[in-house]
C-alpha positions as CSV (number, residue, x, y, z in Angstrom):
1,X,15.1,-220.2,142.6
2,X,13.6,-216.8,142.2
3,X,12.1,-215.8,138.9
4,X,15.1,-213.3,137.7
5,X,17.1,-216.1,138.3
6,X,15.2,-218.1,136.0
7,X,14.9,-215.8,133.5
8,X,18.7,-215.4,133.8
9,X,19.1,-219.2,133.2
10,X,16.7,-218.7,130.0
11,X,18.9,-215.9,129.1
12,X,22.0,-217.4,129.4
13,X,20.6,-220.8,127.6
14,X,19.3,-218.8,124.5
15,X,22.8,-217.1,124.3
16,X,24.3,-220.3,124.0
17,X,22.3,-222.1,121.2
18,X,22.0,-218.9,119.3
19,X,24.5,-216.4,120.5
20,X,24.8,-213.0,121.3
21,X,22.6,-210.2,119.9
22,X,23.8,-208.3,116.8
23,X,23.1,-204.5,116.5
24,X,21.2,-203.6,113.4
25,X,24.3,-201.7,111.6
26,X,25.8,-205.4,111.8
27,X,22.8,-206.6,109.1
28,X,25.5,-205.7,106.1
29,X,28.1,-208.3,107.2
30,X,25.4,-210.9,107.2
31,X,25.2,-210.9,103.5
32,X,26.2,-213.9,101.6
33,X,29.4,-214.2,99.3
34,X,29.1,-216.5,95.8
35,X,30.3,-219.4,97.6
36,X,28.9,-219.4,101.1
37,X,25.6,-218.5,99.1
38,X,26.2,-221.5,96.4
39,X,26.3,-223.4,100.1
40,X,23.3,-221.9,101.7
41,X,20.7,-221.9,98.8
42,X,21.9,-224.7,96.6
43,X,22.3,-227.4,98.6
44,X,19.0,-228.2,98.1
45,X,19.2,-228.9,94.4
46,X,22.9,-230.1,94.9
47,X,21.4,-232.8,97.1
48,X,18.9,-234.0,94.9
49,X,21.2,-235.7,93.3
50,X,20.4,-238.2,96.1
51,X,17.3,-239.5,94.7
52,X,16.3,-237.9,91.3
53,X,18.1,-240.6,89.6
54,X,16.4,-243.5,91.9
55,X,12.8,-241.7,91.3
56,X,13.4,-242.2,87.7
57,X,14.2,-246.2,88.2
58,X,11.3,-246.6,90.7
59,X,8.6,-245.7,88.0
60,X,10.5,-247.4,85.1
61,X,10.5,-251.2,87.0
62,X,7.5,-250.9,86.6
63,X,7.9,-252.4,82.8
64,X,10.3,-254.5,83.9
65,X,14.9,-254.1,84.0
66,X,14.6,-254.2,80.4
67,X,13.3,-250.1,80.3
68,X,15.8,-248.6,82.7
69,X,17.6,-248.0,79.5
70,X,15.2,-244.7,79.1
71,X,16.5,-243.5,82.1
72,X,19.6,-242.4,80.3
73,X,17.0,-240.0,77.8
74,X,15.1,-238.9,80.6
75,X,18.0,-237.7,82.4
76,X,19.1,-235.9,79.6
77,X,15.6,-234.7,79.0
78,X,15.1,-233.4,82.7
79,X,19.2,-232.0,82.3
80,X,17.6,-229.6,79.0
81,X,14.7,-228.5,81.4
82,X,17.1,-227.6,84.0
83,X,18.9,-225.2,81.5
84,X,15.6,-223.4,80.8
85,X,14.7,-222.9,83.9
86,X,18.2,-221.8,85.2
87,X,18.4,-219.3,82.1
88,X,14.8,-218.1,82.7
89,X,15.3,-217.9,86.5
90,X,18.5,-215.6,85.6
91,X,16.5,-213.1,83.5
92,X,14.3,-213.0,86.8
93,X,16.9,-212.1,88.5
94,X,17.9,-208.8,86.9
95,X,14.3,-207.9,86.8
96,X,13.3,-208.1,89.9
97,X,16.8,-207.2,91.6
98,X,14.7,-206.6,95.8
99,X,14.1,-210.8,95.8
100,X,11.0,-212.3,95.4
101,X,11.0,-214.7,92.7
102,X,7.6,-216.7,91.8
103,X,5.4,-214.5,94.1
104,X,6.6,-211.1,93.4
105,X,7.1,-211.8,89.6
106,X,3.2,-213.8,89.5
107,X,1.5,-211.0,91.7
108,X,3.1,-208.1,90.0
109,X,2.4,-209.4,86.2
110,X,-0.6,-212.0,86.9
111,X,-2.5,-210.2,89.5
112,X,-2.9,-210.4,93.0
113,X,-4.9,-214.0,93.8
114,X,-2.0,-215.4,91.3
115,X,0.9,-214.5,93.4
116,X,-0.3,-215.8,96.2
117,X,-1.0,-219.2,94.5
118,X,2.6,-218.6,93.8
119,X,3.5,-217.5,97.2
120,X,1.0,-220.1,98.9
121,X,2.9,-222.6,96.7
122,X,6.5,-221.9,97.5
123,X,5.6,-221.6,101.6
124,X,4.4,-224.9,101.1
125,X,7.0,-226.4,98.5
126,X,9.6,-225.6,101.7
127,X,8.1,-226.7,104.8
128,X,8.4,-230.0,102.3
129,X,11.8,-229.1,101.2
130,X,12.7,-229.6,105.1
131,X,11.0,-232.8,105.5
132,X,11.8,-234.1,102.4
133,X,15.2,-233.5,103.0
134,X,15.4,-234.9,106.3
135,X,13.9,-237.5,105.2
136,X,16.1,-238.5,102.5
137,X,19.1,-237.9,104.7
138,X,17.9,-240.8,107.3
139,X,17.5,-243.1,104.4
140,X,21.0,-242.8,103.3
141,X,22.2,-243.3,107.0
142,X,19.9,-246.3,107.2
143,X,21.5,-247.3,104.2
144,X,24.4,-247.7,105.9
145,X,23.2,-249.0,109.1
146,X,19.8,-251.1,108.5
147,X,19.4,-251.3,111.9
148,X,18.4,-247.6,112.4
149,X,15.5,-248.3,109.9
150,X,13.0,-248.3,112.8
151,X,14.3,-245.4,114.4
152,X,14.5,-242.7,110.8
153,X,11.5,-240.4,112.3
154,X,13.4,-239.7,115.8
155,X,16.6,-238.9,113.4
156,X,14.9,-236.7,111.0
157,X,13.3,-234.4,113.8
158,X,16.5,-234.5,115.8
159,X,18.1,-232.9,112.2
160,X,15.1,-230.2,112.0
161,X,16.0,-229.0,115.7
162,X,19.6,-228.9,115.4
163,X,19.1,-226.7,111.3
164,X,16.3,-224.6,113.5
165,X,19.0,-223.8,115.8
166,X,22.0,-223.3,113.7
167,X,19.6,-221.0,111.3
168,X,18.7,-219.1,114.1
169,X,22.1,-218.0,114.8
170,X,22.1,-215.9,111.5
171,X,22.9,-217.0,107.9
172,X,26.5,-215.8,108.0
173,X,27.4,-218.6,110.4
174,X,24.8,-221.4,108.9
175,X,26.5,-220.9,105.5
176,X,29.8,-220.9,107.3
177,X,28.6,-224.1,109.2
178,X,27.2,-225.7,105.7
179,X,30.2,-224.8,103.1
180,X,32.5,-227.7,104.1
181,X,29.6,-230.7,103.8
182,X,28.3,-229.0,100.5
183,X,31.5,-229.1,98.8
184,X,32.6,-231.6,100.5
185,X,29.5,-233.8,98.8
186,X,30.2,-232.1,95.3
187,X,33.8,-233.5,95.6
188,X,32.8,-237.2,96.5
189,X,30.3,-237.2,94.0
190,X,32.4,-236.1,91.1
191,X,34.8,-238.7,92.8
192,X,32.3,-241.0,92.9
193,X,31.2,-240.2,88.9
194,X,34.9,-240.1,87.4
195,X,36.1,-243.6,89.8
196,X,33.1,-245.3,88.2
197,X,33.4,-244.1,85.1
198,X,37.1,-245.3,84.9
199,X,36.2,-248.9,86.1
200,X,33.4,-249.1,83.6
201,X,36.1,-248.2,80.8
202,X,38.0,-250.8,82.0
203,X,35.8,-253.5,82.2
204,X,35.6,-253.9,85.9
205,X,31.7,-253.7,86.3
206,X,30.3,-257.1,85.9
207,X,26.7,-256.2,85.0
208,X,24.8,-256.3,81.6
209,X,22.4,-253.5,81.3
210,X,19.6,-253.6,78.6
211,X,20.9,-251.8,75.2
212,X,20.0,-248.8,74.9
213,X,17.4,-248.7,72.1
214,X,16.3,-252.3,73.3
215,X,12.5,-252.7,72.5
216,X,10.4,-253.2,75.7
217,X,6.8,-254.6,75.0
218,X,5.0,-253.1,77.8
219,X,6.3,-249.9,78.1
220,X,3.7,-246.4,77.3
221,X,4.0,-243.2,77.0
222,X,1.9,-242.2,80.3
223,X,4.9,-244.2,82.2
224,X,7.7,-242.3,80.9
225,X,6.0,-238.8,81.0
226,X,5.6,-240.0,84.8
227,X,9.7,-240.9,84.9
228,X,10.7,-238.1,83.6
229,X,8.3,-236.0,86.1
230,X,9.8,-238.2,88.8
231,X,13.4,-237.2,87.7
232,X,11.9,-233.7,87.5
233,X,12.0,-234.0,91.5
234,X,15.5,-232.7,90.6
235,X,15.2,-229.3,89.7
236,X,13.6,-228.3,93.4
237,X,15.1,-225.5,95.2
238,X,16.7,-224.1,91.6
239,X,14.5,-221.0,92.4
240,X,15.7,-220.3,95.9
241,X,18.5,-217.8,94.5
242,X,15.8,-215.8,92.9
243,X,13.8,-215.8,95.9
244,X,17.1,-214.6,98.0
245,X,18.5,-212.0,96.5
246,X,18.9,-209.4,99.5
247,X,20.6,-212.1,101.2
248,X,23.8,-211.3,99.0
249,X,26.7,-208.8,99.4
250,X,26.2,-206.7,96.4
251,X,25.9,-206.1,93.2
252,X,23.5,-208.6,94.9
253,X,21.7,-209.5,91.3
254,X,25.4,-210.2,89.6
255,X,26.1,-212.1,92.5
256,X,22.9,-214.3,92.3
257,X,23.1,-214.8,88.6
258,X,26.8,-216.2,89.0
259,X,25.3,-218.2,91.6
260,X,23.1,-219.7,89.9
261,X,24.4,-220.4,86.6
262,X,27.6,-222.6,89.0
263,X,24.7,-224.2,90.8
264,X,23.3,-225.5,87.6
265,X,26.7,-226.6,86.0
266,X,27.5,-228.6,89.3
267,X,23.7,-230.1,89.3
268,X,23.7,-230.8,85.8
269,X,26.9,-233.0,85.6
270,X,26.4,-234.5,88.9
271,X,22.8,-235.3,88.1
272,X,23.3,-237.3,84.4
273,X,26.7,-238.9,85.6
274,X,24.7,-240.5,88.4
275,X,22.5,-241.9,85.9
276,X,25.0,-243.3,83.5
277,X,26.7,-245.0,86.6
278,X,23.2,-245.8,87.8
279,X,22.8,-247.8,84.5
280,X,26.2,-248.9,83.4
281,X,25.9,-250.9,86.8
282,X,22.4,-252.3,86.4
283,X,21.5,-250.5,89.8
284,X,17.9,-251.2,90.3
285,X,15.6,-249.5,93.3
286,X,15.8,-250.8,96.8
287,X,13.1,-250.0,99.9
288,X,16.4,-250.8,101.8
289,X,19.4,-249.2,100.3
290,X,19.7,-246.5,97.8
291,X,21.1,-245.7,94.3
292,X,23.8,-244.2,95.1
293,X,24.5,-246.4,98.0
294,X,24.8,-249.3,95.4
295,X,26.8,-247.4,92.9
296,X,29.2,-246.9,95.7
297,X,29.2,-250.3,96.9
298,X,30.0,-251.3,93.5
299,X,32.9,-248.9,92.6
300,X,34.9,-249.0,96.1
301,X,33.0,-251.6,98.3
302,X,32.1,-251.3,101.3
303,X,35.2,-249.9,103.2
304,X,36.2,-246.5,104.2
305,X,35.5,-244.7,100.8
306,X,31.7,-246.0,100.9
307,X,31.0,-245.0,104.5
308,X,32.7,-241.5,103.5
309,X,30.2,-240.9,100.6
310,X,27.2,-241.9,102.8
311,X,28.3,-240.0,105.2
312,X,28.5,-236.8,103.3
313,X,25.5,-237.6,101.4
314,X,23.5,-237.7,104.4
315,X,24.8,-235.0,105.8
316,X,24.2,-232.9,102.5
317,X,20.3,-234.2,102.0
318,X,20.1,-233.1,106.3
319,X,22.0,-229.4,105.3
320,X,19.9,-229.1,102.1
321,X,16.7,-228.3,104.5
322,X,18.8,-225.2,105.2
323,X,18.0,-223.4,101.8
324,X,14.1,-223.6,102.9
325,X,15.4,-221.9,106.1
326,X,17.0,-219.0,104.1
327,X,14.0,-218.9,101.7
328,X,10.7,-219.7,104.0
329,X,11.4,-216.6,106.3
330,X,12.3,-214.1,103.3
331,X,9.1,-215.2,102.2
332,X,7.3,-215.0,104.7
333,X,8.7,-211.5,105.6
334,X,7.7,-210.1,102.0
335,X,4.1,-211.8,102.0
336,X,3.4,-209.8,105.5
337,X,4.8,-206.6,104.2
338,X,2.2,-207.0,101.7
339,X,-0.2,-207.6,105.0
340,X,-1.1,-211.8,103.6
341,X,0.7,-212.8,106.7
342,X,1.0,-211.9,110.4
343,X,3.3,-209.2,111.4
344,X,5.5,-211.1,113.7
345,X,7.1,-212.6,110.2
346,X,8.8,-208.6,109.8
347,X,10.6,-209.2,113.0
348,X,14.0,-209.7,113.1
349,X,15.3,-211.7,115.7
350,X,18.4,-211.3,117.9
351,X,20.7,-212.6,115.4
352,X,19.4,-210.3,112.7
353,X,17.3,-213.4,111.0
354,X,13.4,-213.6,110.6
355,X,13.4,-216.0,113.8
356,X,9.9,-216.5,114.0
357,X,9.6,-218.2,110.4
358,X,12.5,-220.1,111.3
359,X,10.6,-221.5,114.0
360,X,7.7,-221.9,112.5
361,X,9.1,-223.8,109.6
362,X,10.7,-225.6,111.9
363,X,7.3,-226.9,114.0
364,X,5.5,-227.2,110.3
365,X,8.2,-229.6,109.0
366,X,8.5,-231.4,111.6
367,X,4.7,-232.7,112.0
368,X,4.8,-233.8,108.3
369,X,7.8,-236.1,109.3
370,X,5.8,-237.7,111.9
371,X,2.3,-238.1,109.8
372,X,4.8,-239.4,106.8
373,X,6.2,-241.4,109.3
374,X,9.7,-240.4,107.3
375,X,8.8,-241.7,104.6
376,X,10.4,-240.1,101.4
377,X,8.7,-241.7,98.5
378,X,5.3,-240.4,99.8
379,X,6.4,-236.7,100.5
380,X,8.1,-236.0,97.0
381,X,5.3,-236.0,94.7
382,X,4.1,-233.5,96.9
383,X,7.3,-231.3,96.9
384,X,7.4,-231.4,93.3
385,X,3.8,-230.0,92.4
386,X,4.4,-227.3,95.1
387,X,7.7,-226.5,93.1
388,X,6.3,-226.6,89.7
389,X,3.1,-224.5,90.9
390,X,5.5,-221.1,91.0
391,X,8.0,-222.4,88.2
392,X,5.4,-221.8,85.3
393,X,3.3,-219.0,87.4
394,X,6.8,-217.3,87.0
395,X,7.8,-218.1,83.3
396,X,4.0,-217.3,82.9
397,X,4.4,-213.9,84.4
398,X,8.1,-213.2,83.0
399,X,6.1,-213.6,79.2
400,X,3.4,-210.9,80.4
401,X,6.3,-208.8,81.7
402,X,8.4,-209.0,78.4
403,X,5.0,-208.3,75.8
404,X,4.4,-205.2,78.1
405,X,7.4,-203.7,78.1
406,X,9.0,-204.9,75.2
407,X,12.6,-204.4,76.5
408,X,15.8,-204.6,74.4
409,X,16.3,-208.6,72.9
410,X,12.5,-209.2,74.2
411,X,11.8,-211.5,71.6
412,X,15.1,-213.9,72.7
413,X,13.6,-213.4,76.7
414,X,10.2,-214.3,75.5
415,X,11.1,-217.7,73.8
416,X,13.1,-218.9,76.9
417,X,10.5,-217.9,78.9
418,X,7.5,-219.8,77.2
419,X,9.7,-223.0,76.6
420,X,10.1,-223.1,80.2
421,X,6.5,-222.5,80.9
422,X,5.1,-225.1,78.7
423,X,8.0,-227.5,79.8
424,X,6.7,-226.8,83.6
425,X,3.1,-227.0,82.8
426,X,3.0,-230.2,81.2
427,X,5.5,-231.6,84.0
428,X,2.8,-230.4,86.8
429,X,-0.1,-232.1,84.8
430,X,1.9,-235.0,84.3
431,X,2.5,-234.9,88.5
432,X,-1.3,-234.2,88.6
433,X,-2.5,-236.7,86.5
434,X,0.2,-239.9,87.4
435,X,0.2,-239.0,90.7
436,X,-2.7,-237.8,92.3
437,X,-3.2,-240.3,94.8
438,X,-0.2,-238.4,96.9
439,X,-1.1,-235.0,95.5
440,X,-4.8,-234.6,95.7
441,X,-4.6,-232.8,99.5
442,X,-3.0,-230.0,97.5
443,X,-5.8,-228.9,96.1
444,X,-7.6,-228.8,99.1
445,X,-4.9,-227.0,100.9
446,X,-3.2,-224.4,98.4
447,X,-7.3,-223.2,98.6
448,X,-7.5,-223.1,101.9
449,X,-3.8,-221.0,102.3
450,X,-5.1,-218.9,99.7
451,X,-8.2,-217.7,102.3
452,X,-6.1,-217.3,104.9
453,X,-3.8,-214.9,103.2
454,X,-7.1,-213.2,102.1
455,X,-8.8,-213.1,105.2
456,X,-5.5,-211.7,107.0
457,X,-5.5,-208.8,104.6
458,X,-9.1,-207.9,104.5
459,X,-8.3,-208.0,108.3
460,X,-5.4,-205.3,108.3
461,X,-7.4,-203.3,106.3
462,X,-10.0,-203.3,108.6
463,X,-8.0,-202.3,110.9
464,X,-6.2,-199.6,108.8
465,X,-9.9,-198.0,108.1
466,X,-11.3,-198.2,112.2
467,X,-8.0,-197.1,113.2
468,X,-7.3,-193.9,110.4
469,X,-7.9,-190.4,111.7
470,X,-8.5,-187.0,110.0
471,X,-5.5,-185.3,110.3
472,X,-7.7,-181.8,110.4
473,X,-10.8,-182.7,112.0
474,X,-10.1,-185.4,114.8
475,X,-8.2,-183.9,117.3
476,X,-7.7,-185.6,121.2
477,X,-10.7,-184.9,123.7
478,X,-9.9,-183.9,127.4
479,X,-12.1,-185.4,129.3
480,X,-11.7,-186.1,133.8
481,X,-10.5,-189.2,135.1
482,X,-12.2,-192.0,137.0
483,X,-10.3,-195.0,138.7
484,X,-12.4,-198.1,140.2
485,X,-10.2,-200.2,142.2
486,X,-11.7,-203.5,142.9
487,X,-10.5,-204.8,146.5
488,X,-10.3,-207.8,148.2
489,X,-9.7,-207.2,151.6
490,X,-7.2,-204.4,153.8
491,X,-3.7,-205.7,152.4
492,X,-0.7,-203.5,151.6
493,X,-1.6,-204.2,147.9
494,X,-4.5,-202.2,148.3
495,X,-3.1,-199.3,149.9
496,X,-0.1,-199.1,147.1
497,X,-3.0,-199.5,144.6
498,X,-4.9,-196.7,146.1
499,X,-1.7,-194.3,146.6
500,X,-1.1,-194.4,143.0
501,X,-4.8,-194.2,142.4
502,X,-5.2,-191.4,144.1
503,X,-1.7,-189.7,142.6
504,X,-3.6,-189.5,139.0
505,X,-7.2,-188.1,140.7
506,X,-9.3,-187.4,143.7
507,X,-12.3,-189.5,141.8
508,X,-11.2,-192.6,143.1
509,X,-13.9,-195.3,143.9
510,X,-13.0,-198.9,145.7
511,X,-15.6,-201.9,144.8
512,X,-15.6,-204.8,147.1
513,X,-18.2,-208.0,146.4
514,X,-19.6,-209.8,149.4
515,X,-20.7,-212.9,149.3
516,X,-23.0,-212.4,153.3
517,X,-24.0,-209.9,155.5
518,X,-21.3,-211.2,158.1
519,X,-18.3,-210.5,155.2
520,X,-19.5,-207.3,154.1
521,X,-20.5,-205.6,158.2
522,X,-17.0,-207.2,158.6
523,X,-15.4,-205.4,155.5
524,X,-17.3,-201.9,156.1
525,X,-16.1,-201.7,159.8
526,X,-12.5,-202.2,159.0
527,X,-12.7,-199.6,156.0
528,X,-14.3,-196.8,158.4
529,X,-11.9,-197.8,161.2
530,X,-8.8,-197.6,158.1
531,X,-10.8,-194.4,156.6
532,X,-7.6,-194.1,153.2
533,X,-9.7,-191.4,151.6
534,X,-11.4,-193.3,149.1
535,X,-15.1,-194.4,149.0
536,X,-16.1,-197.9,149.3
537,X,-19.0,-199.2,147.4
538,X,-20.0,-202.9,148.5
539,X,-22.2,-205.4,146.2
540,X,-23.6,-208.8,147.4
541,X,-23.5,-211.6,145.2
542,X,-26.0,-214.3,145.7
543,X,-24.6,-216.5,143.3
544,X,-20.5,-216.4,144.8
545,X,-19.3,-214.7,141.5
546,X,-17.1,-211.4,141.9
547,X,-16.5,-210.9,138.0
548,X,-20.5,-210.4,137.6
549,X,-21.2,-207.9,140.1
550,X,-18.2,-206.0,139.0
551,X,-19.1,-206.1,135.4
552,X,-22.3,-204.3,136.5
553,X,-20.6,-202.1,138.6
554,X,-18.7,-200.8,135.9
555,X,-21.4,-200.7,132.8
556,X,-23.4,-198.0,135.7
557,X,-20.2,-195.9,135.8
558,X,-19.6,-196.1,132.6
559,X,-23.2,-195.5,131.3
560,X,-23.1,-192.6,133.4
561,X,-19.5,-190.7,133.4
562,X,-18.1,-192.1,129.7
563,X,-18.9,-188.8,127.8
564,X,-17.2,-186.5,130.8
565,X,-14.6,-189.4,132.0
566,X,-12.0,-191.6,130.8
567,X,-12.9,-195.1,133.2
568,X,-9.4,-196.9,134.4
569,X,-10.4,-199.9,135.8
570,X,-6.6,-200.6,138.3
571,X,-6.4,-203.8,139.6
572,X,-4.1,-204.9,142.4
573,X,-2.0,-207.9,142.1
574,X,0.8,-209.8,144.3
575,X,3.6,-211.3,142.4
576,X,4.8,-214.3,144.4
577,X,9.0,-214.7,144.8
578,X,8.8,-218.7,143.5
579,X,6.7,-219.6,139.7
580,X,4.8,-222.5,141.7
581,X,3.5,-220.3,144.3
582,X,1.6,-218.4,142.2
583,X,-0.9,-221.5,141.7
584,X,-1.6,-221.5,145.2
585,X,-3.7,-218.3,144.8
586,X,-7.1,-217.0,143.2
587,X,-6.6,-215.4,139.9
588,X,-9.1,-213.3,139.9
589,X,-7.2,-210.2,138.9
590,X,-6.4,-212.0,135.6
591,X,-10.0,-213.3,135.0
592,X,-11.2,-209.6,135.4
593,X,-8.3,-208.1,133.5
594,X,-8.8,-210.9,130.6
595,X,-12.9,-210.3,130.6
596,X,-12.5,-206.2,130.2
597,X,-10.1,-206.9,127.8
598,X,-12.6,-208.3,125.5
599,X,-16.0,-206.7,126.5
600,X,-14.8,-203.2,127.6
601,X,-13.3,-199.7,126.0
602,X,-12.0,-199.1,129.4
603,X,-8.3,-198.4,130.6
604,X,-7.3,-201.5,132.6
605,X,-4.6,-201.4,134.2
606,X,-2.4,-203.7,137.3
607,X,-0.6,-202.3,140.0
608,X,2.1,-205.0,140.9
609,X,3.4,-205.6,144.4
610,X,6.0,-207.9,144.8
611,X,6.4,-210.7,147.6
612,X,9.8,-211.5,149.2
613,X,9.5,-214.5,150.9
């Protein structure tokens, strides 16, 4: 197959996963409505639900079935937290209407190193976000069918290629793909929540639950400040609507705030009626099944109903890895605007979508599935630090912003704001402190993210500096041309190199390296008897290597004609009809191309001739 028709294959194979491209003007119909955007950026929260309830009960077995009582205050404790941080987030909103959240709000009130603690934080708190999530969503489908257990890692990075795809194809069509599951999962949920409720009422649960109230002998403070951070695993993703605010059809920050304020509502009442079930039932933690897979079990049994709220459950913790694809590339894209990232993050890609974080979050979340061998319990204390991080850097910076300016109602805004800091800050030392056995690589890597941002901006303005000009003083320099055109032989390569050689200037040179007498009489006898106009210089090599000669070659001419002439190395080059054939040759061209690259302030340039059989 020839290589156009390869390229055509590609072509046609990348139109099908991701669809056709979409003309810039078309960016306005990609923003998000309230309800395709409660889909796309809540489902993350929304599907926490999952396991903030369970994370709760794991710590507290630890003092025995007689303390999961306290997982009815601590719900109701981490239910108040959530209101702060949803009314705080909502004052972000209308201050920083262009998107942003933690990063913008830290780095524009806190200073620069703080934001991109912030930013560092978030990028991270995402790329877990997908594997969490993925993670989570295997369990509840191994749940269902313990004999997958073995097999959760190949499901979870199945799920990352197929949300890597279907983000790819633009957020108008993920959030159209993601609306049904999502509210589809709010609706078996609250189904879930008001069925078991009812049979409780009625007497139909046989369980007997500690009292509430009930003294337990071993249980300490220390353990239920780590609970109630456990629970706190909750609140994640809550500050993806800040972060996305461009992503909306506008008034984008009305439209955000509405969003957000439904998204805590439906996570609030799903969140602490899972937890009343959770102990009404006497549902205790199980390596094998989970919470909400026994409450289920319990209220219907296992028929149809139970298999429909696993299976929209784990569809909804798969689909909730889709708000870190709407959030990890917006991030990304403002971070390299303010030059902390590479460029290629300000693309957009065919479908109008910062592709190339969607891939790289992709690859990213991915690896930590396989390290964490899917493993869920492991990955979340580390989610929830890199959540917390940018939740108090941003209450933190919200209080700066409010004692500068001193806005209308400041005093009200200020309050809410340091609640919600102190409130975060204590949960992240808790996380630190109870936890750091899973969390300790933070620190070594929120450091080490923090450099790299660095180091990319000192680059760019490196750059910036070498690169600036004087607008009156530097002005182009006309200088003559000279073309070395290194040859290999007498092939119609050469001659098509040379005819366009000699179309820019008459100071053409050829260069041809000999390895013996016998090649180089042989190559000067056919040049005379050829005699195209243009000069051959031959050099012996005693060692067999053309790139050295050549490299000497060139430092004469330029050592001797850069201040009067600009040097264009040209090189000649086949381009074989079939990919494989190209192995079958020397690539020198590309060695010599790829070493003046690098070592040379000299044109280089290739002169393709193209094979047809």
């Amino acid at each position: 197959m020839q290589l156009k028709g390869e390229v055509t294959v590609v072509g046609r194979f990348k139109r099908l996963l991701i669809g056709r491209p979409m003309k810039s003007a078309e960016i306005e119909g990609e923003r998000l409505t309230k309800l395709k955007a409660l889909a796309v950026l809540s489902s993350d929260a929304l599907s926490s639900v999952a396991y903030g309830t369970e994370q709760i009960l794991i710590v507290l077995m630890a003092a025995g079935f007689a303390a999961v009582w306290y997982s009815i205050p601590i719900s109701l404790a981490v239910l108040g937290l959530l209101l702060i941080l949803i009314l705080s987030y909502r004052q972000t909103i209308f201050a920083y209407p262009a998107g942003g959240g933690a990063y913008v709000v830290a780095k524009d009130n806190l200073g620069v190193r703080t934001g991109l603690l912030a930013g560092g934080s978030l990028l991270v708190d995402y790329i877990l976000t997908v594997a969490v999530s993925t993670s989570a969503g295997t369990d509840a489908i191994t749940s269902a069918f313990p004999s997958l257990h073995d097999h959760r890692v190949l499901i979870a990075l199945i799920m990352i290629l197929f949300l890597t795809i279907i983000s790819l194809r633009g957020i108008t069509e993920s959030a159209s793909v993601l609306a049904m599951p999502v509210y589809l999962f709010v609706f078996a949920i609250f189904a879930l929540i008001i069925s078991g409720i009812i049979k409780y009422a009625l007497g139909g649960v046989d369980a007997h639950p500690p009292e509430i109230g009930a003294a337990v002998s071993n249980i300490s403070l220390f353990l239920l400040l780590k609970a109630f951070s456990s629970g706190c695993s909750a609140l994640t993703g809550v500050e993806a609507v800040s972060n996305a605010i461009p992503n909306f059809k506008q008034p984008a920050n009305r439209n955000a705030a509405a969003t957000l304020i439904m998204m805590g509502a439906i996570l609030g009442a799903m969140f602490v009626g899972i937890s009343l079930l959770a102990y009404w039932y006497g549902i205790t933690p199980n390596p094998k099944e989970t919470v909400v897979s026994q409450i289920a079990d319990s209220t219907f049994g296992r028929g149809v109903i139970y298999y429909i709220i696993q299976g929209v459950t784990a569809l909804i913790l798969f689909l909730a890895a889709n708000t870190a694809y709407s959030a990890f590339p917006l991030l990304a894209f403002m971070l390299a605007k303010d030059k902390y990232m590479p460029n290629v993050f300000m693309v957009r890609g065919d479908r109008l979508g910062f592709s190339n974080g969607i891939i790289i979050l992709g690859i990213l979340s991915a690896l930590l599935v396989v390290l964490f061998h899917g493993d869920t319990e492991s990955l979340i204390p580390l989610y929830a630090v890199g959540v917390f991080i940018p939740f108090t850097l941003s209450q933190l910076g919200m209080m700066v912003r409010w004692i500068k300016l001193k806005p209308a109602n400041w005093i009200i805004k200020l309050v809410i704001n340091t609640i919600g800091m102190l409130t975060t800050l204590v949960i992240t030392l808790i996380f630190i402190f109870t936890k750091f056995g899973h969390v300790w690589m933070v620190f070594l890597f929120l450091p080490v993210v923090i450099w790299i941002f660095l180091s990319i901006n000192k680059h760019y303005r490196n750059t910036a500096d070498q690169l600036r000009i004087n607008m009156e003083a530097d002005k182009p320099v006309i200088k003559g041309s000279t073309i070395v055109v290194p040859v290999a032989g007498i092939t119609r390569v050469v001659m098509q190199s040379l005819s366009y050689a000699k179309s820019l200037t008459e100071n053409v040179v050829a260069v041809y390296v000999g390895f013996d007498d016998e090649d180089i009489e042989r190559m000067e006898k056919k040049w005379e008897e050829w005699n195209p106009g243009v000069r051959l210089i031959v050099l012996r090599s005693s060692y067999r290597s053309v790139i050295r000669p050549l490299m000497k070659f060139i430092d004469t001419v330029e050592w001797k004609s850069a201040e009067t002439d600009h040097i264009t190395i040209l090189i000649p080059q086949f381009i074989t009809k079939h990919w494989w054939q190209y192995i079958l040759h020397n690539q020198t061209g590309l060695m010599l191309h790829a070493y003046l690259f690098a070592q040379k302030d000299v044109v280089i340039t290739t002169v393709p001739y193209h094979l047809n059989r």
